[in-house]
C-alpha positions as CSV (number, residue, x, y, z in Angstrom):
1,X,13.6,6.7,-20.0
2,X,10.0,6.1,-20.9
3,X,7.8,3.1,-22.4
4,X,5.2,3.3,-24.6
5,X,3.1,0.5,-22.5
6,X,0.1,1.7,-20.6
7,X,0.4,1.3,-17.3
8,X,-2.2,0.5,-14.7
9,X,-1.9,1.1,-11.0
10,X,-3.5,-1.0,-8.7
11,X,-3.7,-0.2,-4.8
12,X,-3.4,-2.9,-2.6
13,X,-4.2,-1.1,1.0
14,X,-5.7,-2.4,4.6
15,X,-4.3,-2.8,7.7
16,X,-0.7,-3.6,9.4
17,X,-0.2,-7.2,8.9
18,X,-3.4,-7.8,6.4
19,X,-1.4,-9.2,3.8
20,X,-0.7,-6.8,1.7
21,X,2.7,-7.3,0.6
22,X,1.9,-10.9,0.5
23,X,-0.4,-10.0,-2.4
24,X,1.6,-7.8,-4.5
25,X,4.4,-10.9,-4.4
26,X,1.4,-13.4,-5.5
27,X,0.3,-11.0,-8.1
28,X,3.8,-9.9,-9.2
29,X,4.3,-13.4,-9.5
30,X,1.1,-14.0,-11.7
31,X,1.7,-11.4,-14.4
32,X,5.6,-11.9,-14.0
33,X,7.6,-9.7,-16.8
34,X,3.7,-7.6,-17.1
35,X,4.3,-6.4,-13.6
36,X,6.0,-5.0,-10.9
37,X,5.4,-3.5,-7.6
38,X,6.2,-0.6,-5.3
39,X,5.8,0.0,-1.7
40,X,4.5,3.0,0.8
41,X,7.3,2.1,3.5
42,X,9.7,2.7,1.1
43,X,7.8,6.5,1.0
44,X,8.6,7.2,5.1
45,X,10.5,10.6,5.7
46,X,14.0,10.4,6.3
47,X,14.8,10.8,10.1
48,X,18.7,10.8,10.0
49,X,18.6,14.1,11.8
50,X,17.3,12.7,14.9
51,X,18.8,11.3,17.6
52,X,18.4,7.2,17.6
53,X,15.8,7.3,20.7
54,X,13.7,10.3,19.1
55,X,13.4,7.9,16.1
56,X,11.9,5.0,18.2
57,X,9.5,7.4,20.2
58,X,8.0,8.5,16.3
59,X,4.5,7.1,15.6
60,X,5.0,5.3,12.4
61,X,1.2,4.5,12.2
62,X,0.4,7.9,11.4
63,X,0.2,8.9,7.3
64,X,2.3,12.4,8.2
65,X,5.3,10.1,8.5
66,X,5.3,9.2,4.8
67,X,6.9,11.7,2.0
68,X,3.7,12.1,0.1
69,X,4.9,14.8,-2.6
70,X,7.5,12.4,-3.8
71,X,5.6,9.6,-3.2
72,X,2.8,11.0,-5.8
73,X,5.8,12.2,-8.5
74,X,7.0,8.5,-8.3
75,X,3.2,7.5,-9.3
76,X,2.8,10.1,-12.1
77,X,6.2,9.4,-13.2
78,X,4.9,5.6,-13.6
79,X,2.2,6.0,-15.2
80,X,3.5,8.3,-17.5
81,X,5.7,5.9,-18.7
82,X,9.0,7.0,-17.1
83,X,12.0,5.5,-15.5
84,X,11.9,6.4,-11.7
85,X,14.0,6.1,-8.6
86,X,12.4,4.8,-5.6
87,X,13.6,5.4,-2.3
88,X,14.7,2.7,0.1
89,X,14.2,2.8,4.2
90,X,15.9,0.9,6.9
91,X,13.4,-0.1,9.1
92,X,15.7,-0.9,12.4
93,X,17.4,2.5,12.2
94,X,14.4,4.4,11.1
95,X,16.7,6.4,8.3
96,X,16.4,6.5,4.2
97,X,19.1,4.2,2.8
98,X,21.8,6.6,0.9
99,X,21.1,4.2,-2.4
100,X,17.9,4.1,-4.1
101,X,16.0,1.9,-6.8
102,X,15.3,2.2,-10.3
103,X,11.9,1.3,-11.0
104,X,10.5,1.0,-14.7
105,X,6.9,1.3,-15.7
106,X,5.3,-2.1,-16.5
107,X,1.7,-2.6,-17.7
108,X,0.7,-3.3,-14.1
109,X,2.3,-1.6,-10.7
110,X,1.0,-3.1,-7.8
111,X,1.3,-0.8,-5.4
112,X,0.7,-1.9,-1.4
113,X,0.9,0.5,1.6
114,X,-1.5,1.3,4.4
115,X,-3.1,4.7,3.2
116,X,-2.9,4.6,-0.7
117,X,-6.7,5.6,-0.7
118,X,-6.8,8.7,2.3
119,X,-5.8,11.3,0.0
120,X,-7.8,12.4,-2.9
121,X,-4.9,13.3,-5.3
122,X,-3.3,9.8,-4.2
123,X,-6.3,7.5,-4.6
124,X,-7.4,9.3,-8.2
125,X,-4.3,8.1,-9.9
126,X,-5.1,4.0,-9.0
127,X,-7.1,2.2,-11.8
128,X,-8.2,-0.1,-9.3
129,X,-8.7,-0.1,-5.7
130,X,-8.2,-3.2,-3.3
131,X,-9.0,-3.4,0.4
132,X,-7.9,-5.9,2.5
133,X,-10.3,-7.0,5.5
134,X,-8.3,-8.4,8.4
135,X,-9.1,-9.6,11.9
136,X,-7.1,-7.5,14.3
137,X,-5.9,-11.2,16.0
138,X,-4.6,-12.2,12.7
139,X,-3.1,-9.3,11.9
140,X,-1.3,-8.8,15.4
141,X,-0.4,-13.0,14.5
142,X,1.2,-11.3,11.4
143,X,3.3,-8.4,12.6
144,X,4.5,-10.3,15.8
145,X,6.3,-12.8,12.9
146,X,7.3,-10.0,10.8
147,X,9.1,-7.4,13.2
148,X,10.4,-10.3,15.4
149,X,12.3,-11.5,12.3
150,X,13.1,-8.7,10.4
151,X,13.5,-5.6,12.5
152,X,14.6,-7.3,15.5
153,X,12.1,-6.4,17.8
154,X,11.0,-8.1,20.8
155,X,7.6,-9.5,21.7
156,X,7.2,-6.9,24.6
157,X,7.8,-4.2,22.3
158,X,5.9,-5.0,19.3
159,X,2.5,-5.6,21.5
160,X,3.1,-2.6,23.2
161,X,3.5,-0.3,19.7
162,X,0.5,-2.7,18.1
163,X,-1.7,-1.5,21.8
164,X,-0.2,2.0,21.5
165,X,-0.1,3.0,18.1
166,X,-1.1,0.6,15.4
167,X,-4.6,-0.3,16.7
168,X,-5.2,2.9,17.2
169,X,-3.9,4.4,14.3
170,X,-5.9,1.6,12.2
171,X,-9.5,3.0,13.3
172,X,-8.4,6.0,12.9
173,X,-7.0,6.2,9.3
174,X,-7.0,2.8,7.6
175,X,-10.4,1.1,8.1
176,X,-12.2,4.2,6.9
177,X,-10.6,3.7,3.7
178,X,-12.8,0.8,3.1
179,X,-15.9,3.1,1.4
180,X,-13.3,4.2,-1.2
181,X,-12.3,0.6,-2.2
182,X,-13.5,-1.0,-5.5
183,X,-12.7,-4.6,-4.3
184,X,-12.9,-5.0,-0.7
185,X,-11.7,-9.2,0.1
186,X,-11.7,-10.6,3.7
187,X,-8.8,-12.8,5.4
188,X,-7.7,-15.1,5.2
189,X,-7.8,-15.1,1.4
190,X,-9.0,-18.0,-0.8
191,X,-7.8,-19.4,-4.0
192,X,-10.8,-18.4,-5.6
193,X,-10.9,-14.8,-4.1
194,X,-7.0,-14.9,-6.0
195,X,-8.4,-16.6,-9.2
196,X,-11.1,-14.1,-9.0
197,X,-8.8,-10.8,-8.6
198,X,-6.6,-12.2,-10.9
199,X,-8.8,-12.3,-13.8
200,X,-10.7,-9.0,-12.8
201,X,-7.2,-7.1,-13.6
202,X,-6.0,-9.4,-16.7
203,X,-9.4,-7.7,-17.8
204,X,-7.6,-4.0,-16.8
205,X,-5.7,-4.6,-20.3
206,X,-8.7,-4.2,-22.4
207,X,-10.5,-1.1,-20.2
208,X,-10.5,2.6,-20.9
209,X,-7.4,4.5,-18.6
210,X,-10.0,7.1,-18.0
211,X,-12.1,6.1,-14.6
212,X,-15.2,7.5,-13.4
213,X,-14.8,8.5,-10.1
214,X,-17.1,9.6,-7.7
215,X,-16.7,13.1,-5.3
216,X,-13.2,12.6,-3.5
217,X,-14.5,15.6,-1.4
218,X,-16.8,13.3,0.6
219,X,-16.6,12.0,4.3
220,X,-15.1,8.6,4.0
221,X,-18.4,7.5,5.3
222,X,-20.4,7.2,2.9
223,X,-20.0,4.5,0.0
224,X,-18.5,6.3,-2.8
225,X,-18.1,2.8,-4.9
226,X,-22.0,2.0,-5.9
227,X,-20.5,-1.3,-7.8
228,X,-17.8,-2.4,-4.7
229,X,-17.4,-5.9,-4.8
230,X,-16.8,-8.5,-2.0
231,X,-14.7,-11.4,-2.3
């Protein structure tokens, strides 16, 4: 099935517990029938084959846990204007739910996950970029609420994987996203940083799809965004 609305992809990315779901709700919300939004945990590889206890000793922080081939078709698909079906992943056994989604383009996709702008063939397709700045105390704040409610997971546990993995794994492959960012807004997050990301993409529906980037070949060290914007 395909639409013959244009559809703009907007990454939503940052670190475990920024807020990033949080956002794509809010703006999913905003633009209601315009919108809709799609997930990078819904992306992690299916681990059914191993054992129970292999699946909890996996490093879930680290990007080679996520299905990126399919993860991009699902993206092209989109933005192509065709009906998809998107995966689903149960977080407490660590396997891909039997049943997936069906997911139809809409003139905006937020999409939110932790490493939507690390690859280059990833981070081309997204018409704008959004990183969310996040203390690591606030964040930690987050996730202990989070996986203590919905994956049932006890304190111990989720400050040991935040100490073991997910601090680490954020220095290593989510904050040096930030260069390659077009909007870059700190936490917490204002009513006016929303007002002001809100009407920044109701202005997506009047801009060119074609987007000039700069060279994806470059060390995420250097600013590749001369016209990044903080909120």
């Amino acid at each position: 099935m395909t639409t013959g609305s244009p559809t703009k992809l907007i990454a939503l990315t940052g670190g475990s517990g920024a807020g990033k779901s949080w956002l794509a709700n809010h703006l999913h919300r905003e633009f209601d029938d315009e919108a809709t939004t799609l997930s990078l945990d819904n992306f992690y590889c299916d681990f059914s084959r191993h054992t129970l206890s292999d699946r909890e000793k996996i490093n879930f922080d680290h990007p080679d846990t996520i299905d990126w081939a399919l993860f991009e078709n699902v993206l092209r698909a989109l933005q192509n204007g065709e009906t998809v079906l998107v995966p689903r992943y149960d977080f407490v056994s660590h396997t891909r739910w039997n049943n997936g989604e069906w997911r139809s383009p809409r003139p905006f996709i937020f999409v939110e996950g932790l490493w939507l702008l690390s690859s280059a063939r990833i981070r081309e397709l997204f018409n704008l970029r959004v990183f969310l700045d996040c203390p690591e105390s606030l964040r930690l704040q987050r996730r202990m609420t989070r996986d203590f409610k919905e994956r049932g997971r006890t304190a111990d546990s989720i400050l040991e994987q935040f100490g073991n993995f997910v601090a680490p794994m954020h220095e290593r492959f989510v904050e040096v996203q930030k260069p390659w960012a077009d909007l870059v807004i700190e936490q917490p997050i204002s009513q006016g940083n929303l007002d002001q990301l809100t009407a920044r993409i109701r202005a997506m529906r009047f801009e060119s799809d074609s987007t000039d980037f700069n060279s994806f070949g470059a060390q995420p060290t250097a600013p590749l965004v001369a016209d990044r914007q903080y909120l």
